[in-house]
HTML snippet that shows the backbone in 3Dmol.js (N, CA, C, O; Angstrom):
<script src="https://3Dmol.org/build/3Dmol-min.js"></script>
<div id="view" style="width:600px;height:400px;position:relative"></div>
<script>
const pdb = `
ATOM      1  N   UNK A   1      -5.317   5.764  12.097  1.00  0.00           N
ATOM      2  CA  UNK A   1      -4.045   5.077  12.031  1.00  0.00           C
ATOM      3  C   UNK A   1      -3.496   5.191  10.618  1.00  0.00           C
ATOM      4  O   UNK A   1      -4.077   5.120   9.535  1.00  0.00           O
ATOM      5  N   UNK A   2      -2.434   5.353  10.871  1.00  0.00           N
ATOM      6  CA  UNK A   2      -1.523   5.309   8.881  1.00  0.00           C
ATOM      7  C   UNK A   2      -0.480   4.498   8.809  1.00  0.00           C
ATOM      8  O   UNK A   2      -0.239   4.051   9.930  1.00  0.00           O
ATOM      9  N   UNK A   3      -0.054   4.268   8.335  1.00  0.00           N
ATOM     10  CA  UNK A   3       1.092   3.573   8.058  1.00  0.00           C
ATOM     11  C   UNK A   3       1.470   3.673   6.270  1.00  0.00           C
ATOM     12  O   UNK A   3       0.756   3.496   5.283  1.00  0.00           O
ATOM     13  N   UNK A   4       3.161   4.100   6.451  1.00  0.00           N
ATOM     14  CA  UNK A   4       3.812   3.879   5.259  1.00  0.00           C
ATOM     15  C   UNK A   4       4.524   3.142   4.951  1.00  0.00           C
ATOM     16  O   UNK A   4       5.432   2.896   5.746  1.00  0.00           O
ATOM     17  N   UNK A   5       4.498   2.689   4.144  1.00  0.00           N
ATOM     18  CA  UNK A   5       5.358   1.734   3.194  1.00  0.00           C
ATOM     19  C   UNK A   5       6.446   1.861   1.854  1.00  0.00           C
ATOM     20  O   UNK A   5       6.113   2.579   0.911  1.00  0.00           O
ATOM     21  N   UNK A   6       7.739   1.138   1.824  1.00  0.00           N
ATOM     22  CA  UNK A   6       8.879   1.051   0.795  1.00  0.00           C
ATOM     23  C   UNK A   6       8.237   0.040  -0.162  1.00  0.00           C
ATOM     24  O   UNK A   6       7.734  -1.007   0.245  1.00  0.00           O
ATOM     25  N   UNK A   7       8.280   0.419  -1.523  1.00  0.00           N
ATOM     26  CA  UNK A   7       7.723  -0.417  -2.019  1.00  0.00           C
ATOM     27  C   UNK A   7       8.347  -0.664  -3.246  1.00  0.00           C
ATOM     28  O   UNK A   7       8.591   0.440  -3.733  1.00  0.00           O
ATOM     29  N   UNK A   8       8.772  -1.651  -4.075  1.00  0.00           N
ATOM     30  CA  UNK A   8       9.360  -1.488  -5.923  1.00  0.00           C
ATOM     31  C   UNK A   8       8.155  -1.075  -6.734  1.00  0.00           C
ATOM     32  O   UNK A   8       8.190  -1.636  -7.829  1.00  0.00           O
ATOM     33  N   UNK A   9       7.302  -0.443  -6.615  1.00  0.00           N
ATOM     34  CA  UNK A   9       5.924  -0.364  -7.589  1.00  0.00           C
ATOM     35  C   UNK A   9       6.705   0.803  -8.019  1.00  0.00           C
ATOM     36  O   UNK A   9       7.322   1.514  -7.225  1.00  0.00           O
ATOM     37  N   UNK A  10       6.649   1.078  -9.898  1.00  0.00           N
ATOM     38  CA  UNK A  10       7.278   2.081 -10.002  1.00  0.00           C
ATOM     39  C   UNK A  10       6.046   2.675 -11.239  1.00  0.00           C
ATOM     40  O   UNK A  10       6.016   3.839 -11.639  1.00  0.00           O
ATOM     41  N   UNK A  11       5.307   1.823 -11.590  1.00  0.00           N
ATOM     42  CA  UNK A  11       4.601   1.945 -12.441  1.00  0.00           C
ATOM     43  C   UNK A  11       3.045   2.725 -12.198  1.00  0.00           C
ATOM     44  O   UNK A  11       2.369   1.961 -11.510  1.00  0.00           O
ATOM     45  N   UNK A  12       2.539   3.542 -12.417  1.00  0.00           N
ATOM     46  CA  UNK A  12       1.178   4.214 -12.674  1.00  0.00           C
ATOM     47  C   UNK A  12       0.352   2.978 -12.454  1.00  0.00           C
ATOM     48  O   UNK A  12      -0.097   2.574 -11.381  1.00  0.00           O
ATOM     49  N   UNK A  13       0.200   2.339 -13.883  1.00  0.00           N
ATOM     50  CA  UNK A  13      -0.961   1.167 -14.229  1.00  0.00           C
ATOM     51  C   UNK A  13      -0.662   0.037 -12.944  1.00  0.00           C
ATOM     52  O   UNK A  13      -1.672  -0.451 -12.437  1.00  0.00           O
ATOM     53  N   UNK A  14       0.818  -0.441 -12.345  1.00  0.00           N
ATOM     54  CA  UNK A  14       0.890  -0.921 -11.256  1.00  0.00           C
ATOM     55  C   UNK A  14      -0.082  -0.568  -9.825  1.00  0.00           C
ATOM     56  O   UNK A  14      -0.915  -1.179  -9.155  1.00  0.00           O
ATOM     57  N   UNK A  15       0.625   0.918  -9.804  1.00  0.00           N
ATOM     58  CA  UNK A  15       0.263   1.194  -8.258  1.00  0.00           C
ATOM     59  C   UNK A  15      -1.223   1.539  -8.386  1.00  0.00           C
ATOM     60  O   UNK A  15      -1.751   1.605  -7.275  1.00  0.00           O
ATOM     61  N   UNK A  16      -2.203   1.819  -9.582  1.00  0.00           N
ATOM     62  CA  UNK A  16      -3.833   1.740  -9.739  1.00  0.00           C
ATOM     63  C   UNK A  16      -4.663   0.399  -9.674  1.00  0.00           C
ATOM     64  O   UNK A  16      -5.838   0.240  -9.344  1.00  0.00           O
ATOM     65  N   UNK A  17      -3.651  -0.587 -10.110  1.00  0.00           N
ATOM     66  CA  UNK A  17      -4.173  -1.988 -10.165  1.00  0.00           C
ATOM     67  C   UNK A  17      -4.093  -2.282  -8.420  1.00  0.00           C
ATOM     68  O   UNK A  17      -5.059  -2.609  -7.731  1.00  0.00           O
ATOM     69  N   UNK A  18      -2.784  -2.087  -7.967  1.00  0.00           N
ATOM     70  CA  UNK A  18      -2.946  -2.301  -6.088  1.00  0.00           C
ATOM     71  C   UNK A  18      -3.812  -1.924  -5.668  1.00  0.00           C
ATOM     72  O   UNK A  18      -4.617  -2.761  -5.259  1.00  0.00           O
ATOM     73  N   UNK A  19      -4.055  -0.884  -5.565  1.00  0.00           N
ATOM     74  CA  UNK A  19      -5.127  -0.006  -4.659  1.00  0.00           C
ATOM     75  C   UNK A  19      -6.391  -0.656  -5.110  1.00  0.00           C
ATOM     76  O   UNK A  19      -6.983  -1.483  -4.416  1.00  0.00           O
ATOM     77  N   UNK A  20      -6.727  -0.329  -6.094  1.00  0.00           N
ATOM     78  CA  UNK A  20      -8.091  -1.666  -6.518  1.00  0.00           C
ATOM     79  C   UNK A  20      -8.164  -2.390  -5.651  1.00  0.00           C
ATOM     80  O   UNK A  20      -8.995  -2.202  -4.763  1.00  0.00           O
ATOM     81  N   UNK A  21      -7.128  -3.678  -5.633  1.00  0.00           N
ATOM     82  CA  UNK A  21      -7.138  -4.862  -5.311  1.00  0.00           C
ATOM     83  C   UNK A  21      -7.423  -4.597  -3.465  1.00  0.00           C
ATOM     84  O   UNK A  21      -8.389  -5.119  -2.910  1.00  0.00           O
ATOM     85  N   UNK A  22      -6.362  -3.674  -2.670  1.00  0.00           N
ATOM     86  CA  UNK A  22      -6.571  -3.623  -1.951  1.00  0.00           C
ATOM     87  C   UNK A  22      -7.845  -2.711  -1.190  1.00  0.00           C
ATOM     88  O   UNK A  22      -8.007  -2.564   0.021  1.00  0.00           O
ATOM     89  N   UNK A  23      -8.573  -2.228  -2.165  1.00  0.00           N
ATOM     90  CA  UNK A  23     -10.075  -1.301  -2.041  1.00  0.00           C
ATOM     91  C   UNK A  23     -11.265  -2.784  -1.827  1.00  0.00           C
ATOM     92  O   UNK A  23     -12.272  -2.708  -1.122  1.00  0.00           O
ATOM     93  N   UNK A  24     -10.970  -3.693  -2.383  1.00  0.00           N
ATOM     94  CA  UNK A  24     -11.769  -4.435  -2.564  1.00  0.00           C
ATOM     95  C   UNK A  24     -12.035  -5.500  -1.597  1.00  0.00           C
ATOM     96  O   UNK A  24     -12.999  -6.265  -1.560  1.00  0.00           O
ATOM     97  N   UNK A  25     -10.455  -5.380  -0.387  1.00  0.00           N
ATOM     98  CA  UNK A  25     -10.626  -6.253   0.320  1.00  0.00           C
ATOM     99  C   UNK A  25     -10.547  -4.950   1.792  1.00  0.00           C
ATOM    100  O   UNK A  25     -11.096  -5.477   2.761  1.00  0.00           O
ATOM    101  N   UNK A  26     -10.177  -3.898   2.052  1.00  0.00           N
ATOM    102  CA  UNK A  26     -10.247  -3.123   2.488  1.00  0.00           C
ATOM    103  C   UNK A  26     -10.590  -1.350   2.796  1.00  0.00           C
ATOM    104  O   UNK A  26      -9.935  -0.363   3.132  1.00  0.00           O
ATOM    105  N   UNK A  27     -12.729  -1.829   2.279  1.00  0.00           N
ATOM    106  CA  UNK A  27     -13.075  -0.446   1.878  1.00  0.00           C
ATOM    107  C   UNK A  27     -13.308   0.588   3.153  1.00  0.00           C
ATOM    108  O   UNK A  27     -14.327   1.245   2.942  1.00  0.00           O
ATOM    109  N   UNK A  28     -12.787   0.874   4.189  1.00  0.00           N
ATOM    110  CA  UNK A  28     -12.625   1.791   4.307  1.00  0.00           C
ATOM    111  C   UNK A  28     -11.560   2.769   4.666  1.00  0.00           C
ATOM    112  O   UNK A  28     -11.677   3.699   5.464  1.00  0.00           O
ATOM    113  N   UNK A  29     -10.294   2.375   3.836  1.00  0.00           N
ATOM    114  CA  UNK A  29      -9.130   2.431   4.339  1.00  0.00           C
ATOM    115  C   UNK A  29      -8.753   3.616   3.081  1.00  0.00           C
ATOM    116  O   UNK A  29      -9.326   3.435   2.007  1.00  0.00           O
ATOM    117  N   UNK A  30      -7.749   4.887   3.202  1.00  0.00           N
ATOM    118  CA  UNK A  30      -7.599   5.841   2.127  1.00  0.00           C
ATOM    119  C   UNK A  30      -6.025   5.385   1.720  1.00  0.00           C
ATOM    120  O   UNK A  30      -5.139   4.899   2.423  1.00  0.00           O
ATOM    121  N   UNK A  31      -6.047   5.698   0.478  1.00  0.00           N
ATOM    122  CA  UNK A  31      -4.696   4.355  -0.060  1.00  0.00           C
ATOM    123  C   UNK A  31      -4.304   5.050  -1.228  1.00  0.00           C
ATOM    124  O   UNK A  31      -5.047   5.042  -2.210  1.00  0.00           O
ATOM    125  N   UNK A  32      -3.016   5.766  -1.239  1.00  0.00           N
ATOM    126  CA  UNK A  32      -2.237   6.063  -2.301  1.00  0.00           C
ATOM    127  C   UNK A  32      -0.733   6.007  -2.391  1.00  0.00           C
ATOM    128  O   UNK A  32      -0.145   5.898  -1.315  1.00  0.00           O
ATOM    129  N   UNK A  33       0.026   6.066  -3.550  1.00  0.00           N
ATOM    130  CA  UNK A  33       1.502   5.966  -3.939  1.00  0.00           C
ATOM    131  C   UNK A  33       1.551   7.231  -4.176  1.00  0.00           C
ATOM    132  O   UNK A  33       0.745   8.094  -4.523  1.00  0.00           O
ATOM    133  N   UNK A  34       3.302   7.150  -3.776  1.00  0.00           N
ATOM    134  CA  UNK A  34       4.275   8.490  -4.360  1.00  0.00           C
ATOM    135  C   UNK A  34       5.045   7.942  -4.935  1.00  0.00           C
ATOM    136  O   UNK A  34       6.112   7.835  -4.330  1.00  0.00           O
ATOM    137  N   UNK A  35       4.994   7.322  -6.313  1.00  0.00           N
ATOM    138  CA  UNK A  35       5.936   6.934  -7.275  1.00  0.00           C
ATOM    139  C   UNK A  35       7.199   7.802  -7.560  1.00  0.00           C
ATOM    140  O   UNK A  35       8.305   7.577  -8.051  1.00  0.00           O
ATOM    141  N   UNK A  36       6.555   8.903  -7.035  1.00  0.00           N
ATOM    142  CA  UNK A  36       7.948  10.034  -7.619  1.00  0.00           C
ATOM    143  C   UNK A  36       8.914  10.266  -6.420  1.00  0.00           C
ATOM    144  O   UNK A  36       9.822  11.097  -6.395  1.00  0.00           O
ATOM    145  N   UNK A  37       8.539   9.310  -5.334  1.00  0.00           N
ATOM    146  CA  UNK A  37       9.478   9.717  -4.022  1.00  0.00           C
ATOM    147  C   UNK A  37      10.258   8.267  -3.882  1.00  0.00           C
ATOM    148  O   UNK A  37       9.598   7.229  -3.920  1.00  0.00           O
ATOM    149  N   UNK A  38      11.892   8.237  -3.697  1.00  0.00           N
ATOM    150  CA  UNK A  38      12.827   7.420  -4.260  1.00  0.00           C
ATOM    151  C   UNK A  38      11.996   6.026  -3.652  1.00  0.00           C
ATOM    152  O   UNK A  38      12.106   4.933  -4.208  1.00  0.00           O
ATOM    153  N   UNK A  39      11.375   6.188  -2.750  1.00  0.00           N
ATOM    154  CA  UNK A  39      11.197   4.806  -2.043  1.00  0.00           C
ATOM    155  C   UNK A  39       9.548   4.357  -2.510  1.00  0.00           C
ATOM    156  O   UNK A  39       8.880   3.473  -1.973  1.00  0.00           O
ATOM    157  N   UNK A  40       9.243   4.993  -3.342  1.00  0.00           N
ATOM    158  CA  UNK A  40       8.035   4.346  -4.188  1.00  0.00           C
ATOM    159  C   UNK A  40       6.689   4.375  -3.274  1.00  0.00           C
ATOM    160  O   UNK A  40       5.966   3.413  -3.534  1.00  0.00           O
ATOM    161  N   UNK A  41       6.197   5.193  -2.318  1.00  0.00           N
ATOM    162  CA  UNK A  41       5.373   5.060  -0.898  1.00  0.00           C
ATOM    163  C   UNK A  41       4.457   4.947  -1.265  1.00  0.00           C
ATOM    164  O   UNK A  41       3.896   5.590  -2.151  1.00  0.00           O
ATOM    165  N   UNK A  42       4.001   3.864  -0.495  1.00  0.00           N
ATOM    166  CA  UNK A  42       2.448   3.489  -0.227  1.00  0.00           C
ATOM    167  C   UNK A  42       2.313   3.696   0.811  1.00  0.00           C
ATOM    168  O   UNK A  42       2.936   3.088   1.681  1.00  0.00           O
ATOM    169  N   UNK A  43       1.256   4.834   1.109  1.00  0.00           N
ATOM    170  CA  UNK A  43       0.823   5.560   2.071  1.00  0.00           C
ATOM    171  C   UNK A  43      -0.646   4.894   2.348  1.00  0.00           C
ATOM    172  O   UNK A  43      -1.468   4.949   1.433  1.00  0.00           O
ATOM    173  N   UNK A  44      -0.924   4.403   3.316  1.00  0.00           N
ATOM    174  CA  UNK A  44      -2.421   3.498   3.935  1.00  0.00           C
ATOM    175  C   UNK A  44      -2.624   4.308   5.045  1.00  0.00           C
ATOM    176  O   UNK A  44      -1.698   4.585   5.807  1.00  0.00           O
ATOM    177  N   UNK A  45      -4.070   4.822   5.241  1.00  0.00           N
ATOM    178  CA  UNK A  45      -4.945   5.630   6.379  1.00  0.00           C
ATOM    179  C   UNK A  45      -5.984   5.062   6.604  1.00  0.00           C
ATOM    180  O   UNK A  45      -6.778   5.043   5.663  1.00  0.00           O
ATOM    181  N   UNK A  46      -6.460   4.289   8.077  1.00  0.00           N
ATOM    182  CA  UNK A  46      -7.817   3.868   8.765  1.00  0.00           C
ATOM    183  C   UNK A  46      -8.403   4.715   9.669  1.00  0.00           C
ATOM    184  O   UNK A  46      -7.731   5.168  10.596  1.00  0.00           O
ATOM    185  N   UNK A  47      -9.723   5.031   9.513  1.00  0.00           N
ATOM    186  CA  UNK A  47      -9.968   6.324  10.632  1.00  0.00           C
ATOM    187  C   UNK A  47     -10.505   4.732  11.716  1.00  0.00           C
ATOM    188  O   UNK A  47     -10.329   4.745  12.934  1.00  0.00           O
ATOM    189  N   UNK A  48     -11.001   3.771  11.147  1.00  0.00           N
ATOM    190  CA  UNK A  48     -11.887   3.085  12.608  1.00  0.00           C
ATOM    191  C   UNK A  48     -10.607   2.038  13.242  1.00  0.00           C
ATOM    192  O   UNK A  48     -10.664   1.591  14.387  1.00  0.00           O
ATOM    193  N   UNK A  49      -9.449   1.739  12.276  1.00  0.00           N
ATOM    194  CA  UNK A  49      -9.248   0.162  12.881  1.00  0.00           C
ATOM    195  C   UNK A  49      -7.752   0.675  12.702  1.00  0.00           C
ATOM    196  O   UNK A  49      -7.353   1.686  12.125  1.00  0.00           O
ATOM    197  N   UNK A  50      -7.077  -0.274  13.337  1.00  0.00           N
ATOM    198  CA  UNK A  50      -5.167  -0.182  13.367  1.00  0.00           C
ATOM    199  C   UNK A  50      -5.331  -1.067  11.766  1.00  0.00           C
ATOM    200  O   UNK A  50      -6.176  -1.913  11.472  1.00  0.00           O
ATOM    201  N   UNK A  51      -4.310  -0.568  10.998  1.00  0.00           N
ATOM    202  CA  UNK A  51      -4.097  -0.821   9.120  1.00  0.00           C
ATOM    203  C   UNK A  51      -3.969  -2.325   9.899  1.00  0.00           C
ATOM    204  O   UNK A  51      -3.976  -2.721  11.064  1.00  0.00           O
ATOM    205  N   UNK A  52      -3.832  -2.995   8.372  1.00  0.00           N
ATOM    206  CA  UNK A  52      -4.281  -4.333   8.650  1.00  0.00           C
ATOM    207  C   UNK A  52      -2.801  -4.782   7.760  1.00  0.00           C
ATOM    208  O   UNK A  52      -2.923  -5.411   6.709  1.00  0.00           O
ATOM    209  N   UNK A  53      -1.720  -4.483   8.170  1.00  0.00           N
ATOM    210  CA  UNK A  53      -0.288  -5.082   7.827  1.00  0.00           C
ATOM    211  C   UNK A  53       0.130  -6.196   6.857  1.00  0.00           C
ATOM    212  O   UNK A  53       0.424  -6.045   5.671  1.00  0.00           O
ATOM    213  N   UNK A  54       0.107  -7.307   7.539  1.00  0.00           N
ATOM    214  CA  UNK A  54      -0.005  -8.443   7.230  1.00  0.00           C
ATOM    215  C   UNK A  54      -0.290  -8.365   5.604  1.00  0.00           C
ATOM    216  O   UNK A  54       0.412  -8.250   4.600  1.00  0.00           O
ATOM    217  N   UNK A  55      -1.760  -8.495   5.898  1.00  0.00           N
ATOM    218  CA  UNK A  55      -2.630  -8.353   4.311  1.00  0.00           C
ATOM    219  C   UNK A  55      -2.338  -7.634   3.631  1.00  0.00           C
ATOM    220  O   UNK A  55      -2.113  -8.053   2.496  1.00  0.00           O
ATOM    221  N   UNK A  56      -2.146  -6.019   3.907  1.00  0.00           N
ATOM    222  CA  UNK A  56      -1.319  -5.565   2.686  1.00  0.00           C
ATOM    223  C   UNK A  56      -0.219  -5.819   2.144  1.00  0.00           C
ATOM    224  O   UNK A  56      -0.157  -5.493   0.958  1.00  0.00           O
ATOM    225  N   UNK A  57       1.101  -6.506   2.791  1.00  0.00           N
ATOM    226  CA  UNK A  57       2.445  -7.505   2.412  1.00  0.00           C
ATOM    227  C   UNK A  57       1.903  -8.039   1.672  1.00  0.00           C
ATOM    228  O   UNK A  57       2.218  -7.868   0.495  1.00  0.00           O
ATOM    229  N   UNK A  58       0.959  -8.830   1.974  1.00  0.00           N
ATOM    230  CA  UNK A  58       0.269 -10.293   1.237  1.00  0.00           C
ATOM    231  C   UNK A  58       0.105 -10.154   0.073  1.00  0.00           C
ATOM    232  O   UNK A  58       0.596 -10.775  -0.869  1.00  0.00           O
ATOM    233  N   UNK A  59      -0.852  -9.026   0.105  1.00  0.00           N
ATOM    234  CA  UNK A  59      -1.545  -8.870  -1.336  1.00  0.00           C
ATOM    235  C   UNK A  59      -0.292  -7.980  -2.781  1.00  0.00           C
ATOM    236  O   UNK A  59      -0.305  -8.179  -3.996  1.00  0.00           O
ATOM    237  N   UNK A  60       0.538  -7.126  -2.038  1.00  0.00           N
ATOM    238  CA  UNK A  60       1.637  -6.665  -2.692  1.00  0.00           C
ATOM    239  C   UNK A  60       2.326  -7.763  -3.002  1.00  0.00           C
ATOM    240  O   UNK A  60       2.375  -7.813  -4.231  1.00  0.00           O
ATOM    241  N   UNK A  61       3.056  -8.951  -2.380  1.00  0.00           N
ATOM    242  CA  UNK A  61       3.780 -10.135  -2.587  1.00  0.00           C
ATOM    243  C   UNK A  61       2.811 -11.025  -3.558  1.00  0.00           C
ATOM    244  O   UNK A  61       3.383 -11.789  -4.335  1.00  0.00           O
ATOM    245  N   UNK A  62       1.892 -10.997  -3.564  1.00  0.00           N
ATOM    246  CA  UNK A  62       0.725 -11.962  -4.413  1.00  0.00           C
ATOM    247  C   UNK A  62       1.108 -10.967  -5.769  1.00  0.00           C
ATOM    248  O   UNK A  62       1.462 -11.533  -6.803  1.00  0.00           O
ATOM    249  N   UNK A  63       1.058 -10.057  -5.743  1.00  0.00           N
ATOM    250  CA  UNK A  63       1.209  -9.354  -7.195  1.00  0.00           C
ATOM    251  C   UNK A  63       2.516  -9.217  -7.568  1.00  0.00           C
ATOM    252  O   UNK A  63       2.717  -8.773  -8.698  1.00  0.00           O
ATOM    253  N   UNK A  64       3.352  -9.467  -6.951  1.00  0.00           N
ATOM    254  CA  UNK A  64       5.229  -9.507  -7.339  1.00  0.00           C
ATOM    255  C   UNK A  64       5.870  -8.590  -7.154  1.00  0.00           C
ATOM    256  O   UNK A  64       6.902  -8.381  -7.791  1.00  0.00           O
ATOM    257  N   UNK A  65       5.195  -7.415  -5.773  1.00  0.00           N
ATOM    258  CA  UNK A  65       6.100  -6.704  -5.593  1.00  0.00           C
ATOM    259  C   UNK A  65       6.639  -6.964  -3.699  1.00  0.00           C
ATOM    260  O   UNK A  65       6.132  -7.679  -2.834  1.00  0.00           O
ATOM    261  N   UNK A  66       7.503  -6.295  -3.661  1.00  0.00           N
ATOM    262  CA  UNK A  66       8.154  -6.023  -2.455  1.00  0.00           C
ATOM    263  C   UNK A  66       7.304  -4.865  -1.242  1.00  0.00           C
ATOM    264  O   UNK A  66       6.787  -3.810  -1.609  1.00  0.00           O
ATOM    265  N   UNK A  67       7.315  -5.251  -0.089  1.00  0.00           N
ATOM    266  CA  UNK A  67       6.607  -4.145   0.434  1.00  0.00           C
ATOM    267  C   UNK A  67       7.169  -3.977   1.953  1.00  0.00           C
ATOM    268  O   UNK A  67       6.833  -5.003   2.543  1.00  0.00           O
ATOM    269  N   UNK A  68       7.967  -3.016   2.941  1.00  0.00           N
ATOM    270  CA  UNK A  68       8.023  -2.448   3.699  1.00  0.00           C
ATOM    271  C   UNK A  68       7.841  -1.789   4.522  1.00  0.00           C
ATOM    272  O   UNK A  68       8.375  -0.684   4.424  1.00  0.00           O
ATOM    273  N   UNK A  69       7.018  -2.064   5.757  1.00  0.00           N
ATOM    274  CA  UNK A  69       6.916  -0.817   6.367  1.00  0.00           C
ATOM    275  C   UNK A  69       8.111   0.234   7.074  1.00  0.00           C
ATOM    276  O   UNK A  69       9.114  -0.006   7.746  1.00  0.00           O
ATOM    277  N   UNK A  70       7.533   1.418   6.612  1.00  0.00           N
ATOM    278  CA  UNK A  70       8.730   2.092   7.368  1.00  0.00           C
ATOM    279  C   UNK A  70       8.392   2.996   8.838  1.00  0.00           C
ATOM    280  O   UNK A  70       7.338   3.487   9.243  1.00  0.00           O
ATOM    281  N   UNK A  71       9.454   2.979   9.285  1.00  0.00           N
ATOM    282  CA  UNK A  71       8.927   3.704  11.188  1.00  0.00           C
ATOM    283  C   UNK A  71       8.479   5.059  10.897  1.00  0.00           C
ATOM    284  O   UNK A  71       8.812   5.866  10.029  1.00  0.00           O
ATOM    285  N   UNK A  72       7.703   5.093  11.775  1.00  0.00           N
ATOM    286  CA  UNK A  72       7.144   6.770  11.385  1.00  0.00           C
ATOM    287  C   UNK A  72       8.100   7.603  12.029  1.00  0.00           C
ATOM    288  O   UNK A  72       8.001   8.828  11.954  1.00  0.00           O
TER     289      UNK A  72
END
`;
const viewer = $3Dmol.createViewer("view");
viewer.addModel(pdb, "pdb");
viewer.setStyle({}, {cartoon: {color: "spectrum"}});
viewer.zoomTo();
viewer.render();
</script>
C-alpha cells in the first residue's frame, strides 16, 4: 500500500527529523520527501498493512506542519 501526501515541509533538516519520528512509531513502513516537487511529497509505502493515515496527520500536525493526502 502507498500513499502520498501535500505537505509545507520545505526544509532537508525538517523532512529528516519527520521520517525519524515517524520510523520510530512506524518501522516497517518506507518513507521519503520530494522537497523539490511544488507540493513538498511525502511519499509512505507498507508492504504488510493499509498506511496508517490518521497518525501520520498527527504526527506532521504535532510538529507544525500541514499534511494532505492526495488521490492516486
Amino acid at each position: 500500500m502507498i500513499e502520498v501526501f501535500k505537505t509545507n515541509v520545505k526544509y532537508n533538516i525538517d523532512a529528516k527529523r519527520i521520517i525519524a519520528l515517524l520510523h520510530a512509531k512506524l518501522h516497517e513502513y518506507r518513507i521519503n520527501f520530494d522537497l523539490s516537487d511544488c507540493d513538498h511529497i511525502l511519499r509512505i509505502e507498507s508492504k504488510f498493512e493499509q498506511v496508517k493515515v490518521a497518525e501520520i496527520k498527527d504526527t506532521l500536525l504535532n510538529e507544525g506542519f500541514q499534511c494532505e493526502e492526495l488521490p492516486y
